[in-house]
C-alpha positions as semicolon CSV with decimal commas, in nm:
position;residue;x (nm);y (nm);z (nm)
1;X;-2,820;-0,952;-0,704
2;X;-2,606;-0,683;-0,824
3;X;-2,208;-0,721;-0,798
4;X;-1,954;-0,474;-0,798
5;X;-1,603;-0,477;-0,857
6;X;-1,432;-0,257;-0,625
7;X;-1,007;-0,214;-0,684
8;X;-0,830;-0,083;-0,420
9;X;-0,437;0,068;-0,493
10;X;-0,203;-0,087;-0,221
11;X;0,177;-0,072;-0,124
12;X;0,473;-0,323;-0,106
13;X;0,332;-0,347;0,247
14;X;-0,014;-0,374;0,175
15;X;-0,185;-0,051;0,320
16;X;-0,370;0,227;0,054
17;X;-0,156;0,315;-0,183
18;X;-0,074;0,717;-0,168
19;X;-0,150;0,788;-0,552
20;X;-0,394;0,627;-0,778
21;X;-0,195;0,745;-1,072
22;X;0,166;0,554;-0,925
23;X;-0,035;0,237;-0,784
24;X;0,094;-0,100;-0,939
25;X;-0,063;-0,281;-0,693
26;X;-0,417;-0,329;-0,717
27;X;-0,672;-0,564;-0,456
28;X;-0,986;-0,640;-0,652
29;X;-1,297;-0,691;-0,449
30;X;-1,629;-0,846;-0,539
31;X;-1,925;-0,703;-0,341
32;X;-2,283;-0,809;-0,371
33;X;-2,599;-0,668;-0,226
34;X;-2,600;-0,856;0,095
35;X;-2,319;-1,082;0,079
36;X;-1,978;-1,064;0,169
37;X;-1,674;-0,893;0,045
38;X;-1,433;-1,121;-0,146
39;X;-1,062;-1,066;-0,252
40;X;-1,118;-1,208;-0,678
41;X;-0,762;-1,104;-0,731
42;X;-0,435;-0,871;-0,716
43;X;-0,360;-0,769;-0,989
44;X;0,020;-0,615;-1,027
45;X;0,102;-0,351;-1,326
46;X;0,463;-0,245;-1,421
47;X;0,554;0,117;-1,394
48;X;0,441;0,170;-1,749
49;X;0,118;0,012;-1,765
50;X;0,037;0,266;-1,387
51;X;-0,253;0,465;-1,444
52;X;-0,012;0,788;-1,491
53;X;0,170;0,638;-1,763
54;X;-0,170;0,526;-1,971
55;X;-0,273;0,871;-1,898
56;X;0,028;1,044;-2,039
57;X;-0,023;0,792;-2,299
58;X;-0,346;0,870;-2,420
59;X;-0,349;0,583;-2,704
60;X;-0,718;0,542;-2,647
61;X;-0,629;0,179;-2,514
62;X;-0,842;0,018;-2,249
63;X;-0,652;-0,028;-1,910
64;X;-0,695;-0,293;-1,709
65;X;-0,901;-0,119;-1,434
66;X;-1,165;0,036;-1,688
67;X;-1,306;-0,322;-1,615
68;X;-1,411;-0,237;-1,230
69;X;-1,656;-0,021;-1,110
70;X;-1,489;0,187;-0,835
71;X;-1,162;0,249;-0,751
72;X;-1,025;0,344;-0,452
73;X;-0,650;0,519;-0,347
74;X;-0,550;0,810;-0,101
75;X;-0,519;1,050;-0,390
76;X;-0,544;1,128;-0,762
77;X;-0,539;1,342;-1,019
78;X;-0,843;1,492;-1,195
79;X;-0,715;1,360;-1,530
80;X;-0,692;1,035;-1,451
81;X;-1,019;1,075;-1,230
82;X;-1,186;1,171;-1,553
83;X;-1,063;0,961;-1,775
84;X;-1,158;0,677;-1,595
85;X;-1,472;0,842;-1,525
86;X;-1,564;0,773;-1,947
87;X;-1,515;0,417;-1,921
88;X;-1,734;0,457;-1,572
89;X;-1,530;0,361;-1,350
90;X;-1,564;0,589;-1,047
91;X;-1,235;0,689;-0,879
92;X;-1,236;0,759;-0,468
93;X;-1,031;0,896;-0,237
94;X;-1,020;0,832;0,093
95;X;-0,757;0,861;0,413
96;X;-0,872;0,497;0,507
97;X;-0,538;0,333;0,485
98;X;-0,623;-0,061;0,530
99;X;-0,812;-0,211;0,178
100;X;-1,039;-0,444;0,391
101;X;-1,168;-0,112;0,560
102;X;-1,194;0,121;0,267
103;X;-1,395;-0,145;0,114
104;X;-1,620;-0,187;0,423
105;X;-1,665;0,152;0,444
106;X;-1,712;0,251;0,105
107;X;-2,029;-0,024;0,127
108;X;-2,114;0,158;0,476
109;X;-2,142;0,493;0,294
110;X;-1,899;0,630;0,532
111;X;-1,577;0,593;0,364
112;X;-1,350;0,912;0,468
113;X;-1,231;1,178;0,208
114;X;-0,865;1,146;0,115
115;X;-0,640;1,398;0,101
116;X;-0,587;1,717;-0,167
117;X;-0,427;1,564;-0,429
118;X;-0,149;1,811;-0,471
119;X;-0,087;1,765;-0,055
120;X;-0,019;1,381;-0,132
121;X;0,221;1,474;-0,443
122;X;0,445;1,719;-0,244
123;X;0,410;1,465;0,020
124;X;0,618;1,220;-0,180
């Protein structure tokens, strides 16, 4: 049985977070083959520890989410998409905006594209 860790970015009021690079909230999902999707745990990040900030950063230090396999928010950059990316994690966008459902459809194979990054960003 293969297991998969699947983050999803969320808001104060729980729906997909806008920006993967902002997110401090974080719903982590184990998946399995057949079996059910479970919430493990949230995790919550302060303002510096957000994926922006470690990518601005760029100490080479491992952030907490380079220990899941996908991650999933409305938007992000392609620097932070990358540099994920090397630690393979696999960042998605999607205009899904409850976590449950992302996550369901993301197993589905039809989870829906999110939005232009840049369209998000002048959004805010």
């Amino acid at each position: 049985m293969t297991e998969k860790l699947i983050a999803v970015a969320v808001t104060d009021d729980g729906s997909l977070a806008p920006h993967a690079g902002r997110a401090v909230q974080w719903r982590v999902y184990v998946v399995a083959d057949e079996a059910e999707t479970n919430l493990a745990w949230t995790l919550d990040l302060t303002q510096m520890g957000s994926l922006h900030e470690w990518h601005v950063r760029g100490d080479g230090n491992r952030h907490p989410l380079h220990f899941v396999d996908i991650v999933l928010a409305a938007s992000a950059g392609e620097g932070v998409r990358r540099r994920l990316q090397q630690r393979n994690t696999e960042l998605l966008t999607t205009s899904e905006t409850h976590p449950d459902k992302a996550v369901a459809a993301y197993r589905a194979g039809t989870l829906p594209e999110g939005l232009p990054h840049k369209q998000v960003c002048h959004a805010d």
